[in-house]
C-alpha positions in Angstrom: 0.0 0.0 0.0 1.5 3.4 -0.4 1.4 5.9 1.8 0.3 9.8 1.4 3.0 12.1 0.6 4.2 14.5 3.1 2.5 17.7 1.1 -0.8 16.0 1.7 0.0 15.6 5.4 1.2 19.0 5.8 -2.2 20.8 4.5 -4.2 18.3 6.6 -2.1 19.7 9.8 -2.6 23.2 8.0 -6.3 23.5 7.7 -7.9 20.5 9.6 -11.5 21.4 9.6 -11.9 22.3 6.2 -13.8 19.8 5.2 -16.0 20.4 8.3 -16.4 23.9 7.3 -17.5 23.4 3.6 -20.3 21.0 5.0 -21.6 23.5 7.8 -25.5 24.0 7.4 -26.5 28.1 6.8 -29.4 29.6 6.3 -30.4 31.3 3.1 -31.7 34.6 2.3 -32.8 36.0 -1.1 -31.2 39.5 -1.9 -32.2 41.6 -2.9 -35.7 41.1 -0.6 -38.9 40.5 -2.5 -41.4 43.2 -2.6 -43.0 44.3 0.3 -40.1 42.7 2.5 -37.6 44.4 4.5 -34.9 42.2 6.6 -32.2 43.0 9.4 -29.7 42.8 9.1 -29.8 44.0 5.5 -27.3 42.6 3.3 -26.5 39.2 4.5 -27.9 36.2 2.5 -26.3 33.2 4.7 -26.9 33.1 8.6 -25.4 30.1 11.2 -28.4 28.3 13.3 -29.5 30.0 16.2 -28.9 33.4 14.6 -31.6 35.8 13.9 -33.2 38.8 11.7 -36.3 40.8 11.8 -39.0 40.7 8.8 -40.9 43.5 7.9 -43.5 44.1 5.3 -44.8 46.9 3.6 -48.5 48.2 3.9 -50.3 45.9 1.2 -48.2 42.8 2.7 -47.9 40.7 5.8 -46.2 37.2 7.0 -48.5 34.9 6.0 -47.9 32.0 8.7 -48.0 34.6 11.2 -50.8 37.3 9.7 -48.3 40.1 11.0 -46.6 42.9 9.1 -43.0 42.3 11.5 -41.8 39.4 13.2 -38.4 38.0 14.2 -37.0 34.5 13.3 -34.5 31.9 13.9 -32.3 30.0 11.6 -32.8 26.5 12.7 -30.1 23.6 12.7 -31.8 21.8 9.0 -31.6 25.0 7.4 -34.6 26.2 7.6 -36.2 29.7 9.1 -38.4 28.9 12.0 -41.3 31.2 10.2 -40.5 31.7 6.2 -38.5 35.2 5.9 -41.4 36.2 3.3 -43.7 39.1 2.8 -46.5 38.0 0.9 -48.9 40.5 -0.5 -52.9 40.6 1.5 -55.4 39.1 0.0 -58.9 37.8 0.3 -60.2 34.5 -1.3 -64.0 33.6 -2.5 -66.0 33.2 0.4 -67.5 30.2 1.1 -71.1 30.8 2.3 -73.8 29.0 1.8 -76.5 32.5 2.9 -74.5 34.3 -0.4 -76.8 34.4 -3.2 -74.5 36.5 -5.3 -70.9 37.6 -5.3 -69.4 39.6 -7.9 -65.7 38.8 -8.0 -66.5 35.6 -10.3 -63.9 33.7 -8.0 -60.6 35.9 -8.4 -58.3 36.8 -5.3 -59.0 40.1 -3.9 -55.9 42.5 -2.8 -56.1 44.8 0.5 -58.7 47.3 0.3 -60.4 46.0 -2.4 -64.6 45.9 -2.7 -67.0 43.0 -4.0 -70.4 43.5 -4.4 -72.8 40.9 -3.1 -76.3 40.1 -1.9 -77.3 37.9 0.8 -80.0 35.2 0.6 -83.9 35.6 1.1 -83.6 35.2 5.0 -80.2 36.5 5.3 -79.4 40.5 5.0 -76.0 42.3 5.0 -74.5 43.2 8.2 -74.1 46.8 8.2 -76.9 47.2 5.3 -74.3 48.3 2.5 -74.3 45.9 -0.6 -70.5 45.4 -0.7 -67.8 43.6 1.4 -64.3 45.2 2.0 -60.9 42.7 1.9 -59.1 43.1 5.1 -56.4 41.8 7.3 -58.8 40.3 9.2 -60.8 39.1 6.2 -63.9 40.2 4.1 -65.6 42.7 6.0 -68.7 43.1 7.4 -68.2 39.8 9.2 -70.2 37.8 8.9 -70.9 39.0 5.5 -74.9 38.2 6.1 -77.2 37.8 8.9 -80.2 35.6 9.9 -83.3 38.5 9.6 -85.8 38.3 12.4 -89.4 38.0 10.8 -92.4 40.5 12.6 -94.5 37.9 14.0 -97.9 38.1 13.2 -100.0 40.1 15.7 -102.5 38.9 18.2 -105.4 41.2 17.5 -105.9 42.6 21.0 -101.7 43.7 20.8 -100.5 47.0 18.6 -97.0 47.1 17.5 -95.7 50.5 19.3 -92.7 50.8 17.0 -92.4 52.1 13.7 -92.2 49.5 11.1 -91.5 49.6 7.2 -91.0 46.0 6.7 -91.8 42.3 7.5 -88.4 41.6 8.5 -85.6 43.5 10.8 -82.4 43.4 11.8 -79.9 42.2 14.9 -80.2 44.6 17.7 -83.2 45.7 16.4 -86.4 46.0 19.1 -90.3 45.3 18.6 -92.6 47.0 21.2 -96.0 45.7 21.8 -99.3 47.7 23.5 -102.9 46.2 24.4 -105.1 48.3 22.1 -107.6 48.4 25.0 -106.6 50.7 28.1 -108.0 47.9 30.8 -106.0 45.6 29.9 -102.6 44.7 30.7 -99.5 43.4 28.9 -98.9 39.7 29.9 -95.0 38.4 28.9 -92.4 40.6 28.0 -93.4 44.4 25.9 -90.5 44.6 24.0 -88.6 42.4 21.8 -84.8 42.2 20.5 -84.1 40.7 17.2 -81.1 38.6 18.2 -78.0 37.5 15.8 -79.6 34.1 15.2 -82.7 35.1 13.4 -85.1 34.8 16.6 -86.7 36.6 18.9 -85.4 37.4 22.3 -88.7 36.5 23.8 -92.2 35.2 22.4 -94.9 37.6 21.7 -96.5 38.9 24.4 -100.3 38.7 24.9 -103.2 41.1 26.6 -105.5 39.9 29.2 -108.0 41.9 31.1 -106.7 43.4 33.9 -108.3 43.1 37.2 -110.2 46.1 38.9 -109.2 47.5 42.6 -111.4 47.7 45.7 -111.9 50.8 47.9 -107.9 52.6 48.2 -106.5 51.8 51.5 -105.9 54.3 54.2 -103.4 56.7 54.8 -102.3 57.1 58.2 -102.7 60.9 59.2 -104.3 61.7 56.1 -107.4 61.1 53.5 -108.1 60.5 49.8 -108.9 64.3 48.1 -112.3 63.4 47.1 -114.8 60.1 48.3 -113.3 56.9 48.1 -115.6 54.4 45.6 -116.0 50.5 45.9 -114.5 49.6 42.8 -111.9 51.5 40.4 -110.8 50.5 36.7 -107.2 50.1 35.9 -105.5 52.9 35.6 -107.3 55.3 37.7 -105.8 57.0 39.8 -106.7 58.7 43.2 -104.8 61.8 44.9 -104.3 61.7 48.3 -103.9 64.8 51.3 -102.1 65.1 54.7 -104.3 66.6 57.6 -103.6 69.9 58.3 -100.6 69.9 60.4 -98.8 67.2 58.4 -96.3 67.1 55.1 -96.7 64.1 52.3 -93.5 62.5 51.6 -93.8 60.6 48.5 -97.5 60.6 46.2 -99.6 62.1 46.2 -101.5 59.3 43.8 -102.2 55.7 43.9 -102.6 54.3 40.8 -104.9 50.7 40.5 -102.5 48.4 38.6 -104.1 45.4 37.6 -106.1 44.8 41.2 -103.3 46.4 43.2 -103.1 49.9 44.2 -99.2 50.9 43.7 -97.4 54.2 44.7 -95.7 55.3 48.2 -96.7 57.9 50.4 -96.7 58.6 53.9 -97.9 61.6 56.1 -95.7 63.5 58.7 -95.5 66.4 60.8 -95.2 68.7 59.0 -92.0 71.3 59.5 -92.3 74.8 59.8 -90.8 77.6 57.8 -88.2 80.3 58.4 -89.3 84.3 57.0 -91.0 84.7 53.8 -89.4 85.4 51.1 -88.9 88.9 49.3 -91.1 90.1 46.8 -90.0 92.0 43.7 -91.9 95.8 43.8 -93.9 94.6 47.2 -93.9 93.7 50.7 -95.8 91.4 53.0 -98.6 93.3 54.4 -97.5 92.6 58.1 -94.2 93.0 60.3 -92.7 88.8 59.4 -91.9 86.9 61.8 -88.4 84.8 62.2 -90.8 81.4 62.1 -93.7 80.1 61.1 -95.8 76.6 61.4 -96.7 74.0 58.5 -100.1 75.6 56.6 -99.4 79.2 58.2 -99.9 82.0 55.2 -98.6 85.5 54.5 -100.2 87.8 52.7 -98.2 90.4 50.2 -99.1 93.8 49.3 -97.6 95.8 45.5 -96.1 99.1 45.3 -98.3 101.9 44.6 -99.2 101.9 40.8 -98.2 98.6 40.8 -100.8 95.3 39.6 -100.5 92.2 41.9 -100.2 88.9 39.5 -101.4 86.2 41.7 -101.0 86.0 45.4 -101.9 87.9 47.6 -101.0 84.7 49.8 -97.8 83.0 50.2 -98.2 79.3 52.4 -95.9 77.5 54.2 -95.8 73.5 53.2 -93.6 71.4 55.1 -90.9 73.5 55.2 -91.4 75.6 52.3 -93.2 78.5 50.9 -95.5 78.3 48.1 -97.6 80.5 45.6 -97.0 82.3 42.8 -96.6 86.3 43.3 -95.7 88.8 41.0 -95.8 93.0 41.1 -96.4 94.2 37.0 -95.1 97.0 36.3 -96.5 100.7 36.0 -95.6 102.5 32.5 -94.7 106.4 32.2 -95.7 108.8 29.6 -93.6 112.4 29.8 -94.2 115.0 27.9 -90.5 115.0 26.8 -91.1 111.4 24.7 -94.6 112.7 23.6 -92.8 116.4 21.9 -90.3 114.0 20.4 -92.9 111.7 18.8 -95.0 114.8 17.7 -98.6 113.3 19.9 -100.6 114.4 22.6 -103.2 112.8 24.7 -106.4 112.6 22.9 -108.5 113.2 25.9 -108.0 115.3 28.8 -108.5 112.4 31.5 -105.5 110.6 30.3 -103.4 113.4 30.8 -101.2 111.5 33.6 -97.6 110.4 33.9 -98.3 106.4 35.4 -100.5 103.8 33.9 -101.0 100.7 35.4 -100.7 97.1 33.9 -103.1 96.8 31.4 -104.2 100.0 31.6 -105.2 101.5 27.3 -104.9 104.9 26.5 -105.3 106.9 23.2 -103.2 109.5 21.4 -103.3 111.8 18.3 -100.9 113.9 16.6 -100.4 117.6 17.5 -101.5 120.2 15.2 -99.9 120.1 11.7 -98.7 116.2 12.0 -99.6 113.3 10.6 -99.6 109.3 11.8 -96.7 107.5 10.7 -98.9 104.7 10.6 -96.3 102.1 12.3 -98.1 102.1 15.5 -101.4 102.2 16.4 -102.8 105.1 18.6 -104.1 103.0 21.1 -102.1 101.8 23.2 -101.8 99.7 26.3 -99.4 99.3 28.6 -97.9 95.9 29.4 -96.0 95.4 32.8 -93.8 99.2 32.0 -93.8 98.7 28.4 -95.7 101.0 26.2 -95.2 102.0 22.7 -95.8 105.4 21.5 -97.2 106.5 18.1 -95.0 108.8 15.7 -95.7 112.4 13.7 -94.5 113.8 11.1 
């Protein structure tokens, strides 16, 4: 046998893993990237296992394993990338749905952003109501493309359908609100109903029975009913109800008989007492107040001179508070400086005054060698210090 040459033996003791080294595994990048892709490092094709570079895509593109426009990966020992280093451009594939009853890409991929008219079936209707879908990341949009409609159920004929409807069908999230058509009788199952994703309704249709009548109110402790009690009341009615004199209501003041059962809270208590009256605008209380006074006590209010009293006179303290409506109108004035300017004087002698009261009408006419303007009438009333005078020329 012969033996290898000492050259040979030499570049083995030179270089001893070459061999090695020309069968080391890498992993492989194309360069320059494909469109839409983006890697770092940027310009190295060939990567040892373990190593690592960052994908990312453009805006019409993602990483189709992943469904994600960036995303780092791995050079594994076989060679491979632990997610394919590719961009791949979005798109959108036929849907398959057996509610579509047309679809108007006649089966071609659709890119990001694109539209696609459609229809939905005879008991399906679009999601949002618009007659196209939209390709997305997340798929065709509206999803899903159609919807189960919720028929309107055909109504009892003592029940009236509350809710404005145009059509025989409606949508998800849409709401049905039933009456009784007859005010004695009472709803029986849920009033309103939600037309849910599935095509059904949240509830089943409600029904109207006759609702029962209520015996004589009950009492009220320290108090009355406002007028005579009867022996029997229809649904519905109501009745008011009144403390005694020195007592305050909290709650009410009406029952109301609800289907054989009187409903609404009240009860009567002392009542509390108030602190001075208030002041009144242009008037006074007629007497020196006091600091206090007791439930149901009154205090009677006097105008200013020229002044008309709307309301009133009495102001009354209820449980604390003073009620009754009071208010002083006011007077108007008529100078003879404003009557020069507007070229009028009083058409009679016995309006010849300076105040009118609320309400009060008086007439003018234009002084000698004027005429009416015609813009205002000459008679005029006066309305709580407003009055309008007439012009000459």
């Amino acid at each position: 046998m012969r033996l290898f040459g000492l050259p040979w033996l030499f570049l083995l003791w030179l270089n001893p893993n070459e061999s090695l080294q020309q069968n080391e595994i890498k992993c492989q990048l194309i360069l320059p990237p494909l469109r839409g892709t983006t890697y770092e490092p940027a310009y190295r094709s060939l990567f040892s296992p373990s190593e690592k570079i960052r994908i990312t895509c453009g805006e019409a593109y993602w990483i189709l394993n992943t469904q994600t426009t960036s995303a780092e990966t791995t050079c594994k020992n076989d060679g491979d990338w632990a997610i394919r280093a590719v961009c791949e451009e979005v798109t959108c594939s036929h849907p398959q749905a057996l509610y579509l009853d047309y679809w108007g890409d006649s089966g071609q991929q659709q890119r990001l952003g694109d539209t696609v008219s459609y229809t939905c079936g005879s008991d399906y209707r679009s999601t949002d109501g618009a007659p196209w879908a939209t390709c997305t990341r997340d798929g065709w949009k509206p999803n899903p493309l159609c919807q189960e409609k919720c028929r309107v159920p055909e109504t009892p004929a003592a029940l009236t359908i509350t809710t404005d409807v145009t059509d025989d069908q409606m949508k998800k999230g849409q709401h049905l609100t039933f009456a009784c058509k007859n005010s004695n009788h009472i709803i029986k199952g849920n009033a309103t109903l939600e037309c849910l994703e599935n095509g059904h309704w949240s509830n089943p249709v409600p029904r109207c029975e006759a609702a029962k009548q209520c015996r004589t109110p009950p009492r009220l402790s320290d108090g009355r009913t406002k007028t005579w009690a009867r022996n029997m009341y229809r649904h519905n009615e109501k009745v008011e109800y009144v403390c005694d004199r020195d007592y305050g209501m909290e709650g009410g003041p009406f029952k109301t008989c609800v289907d054989g059962d009187w409903v609404g809270e009240m009860r009567c208590r002392p009542g509390q007492g108030c602190g001075r009256p208030p002041p009144l605008s242009d008037g006074d209380t007629k007497t020196r107040p006091k600091y206090q006074y007791q439930h149901n006590d009154k205090v009677e209010y006097i105008c200013q001179r020229y002044y008309v009293m709307e309301g009133g006179p009495f102001k009354t303290c209820i449980d604390g508070e003073w009620t009754g409506e009071i208010t002083c109108l006011q007077p108007c004035t008529v100078n003879r400086g404003d009557m020069n300017r507007h070229n009028i004087q009083f058409k009679y002698i016995r309006d010849d005054r300076l105040y009118l009261e609320h309400n009060d009408e008086i007439e003018f006419m234009c002084t000698s060698g004027h005429r009416d303007v015609g813009t205002v009438r000459m008679r005029q009333k006066c309305e709580n210090g407003v009055i309008h005078l007439p012009t000459c020329q």
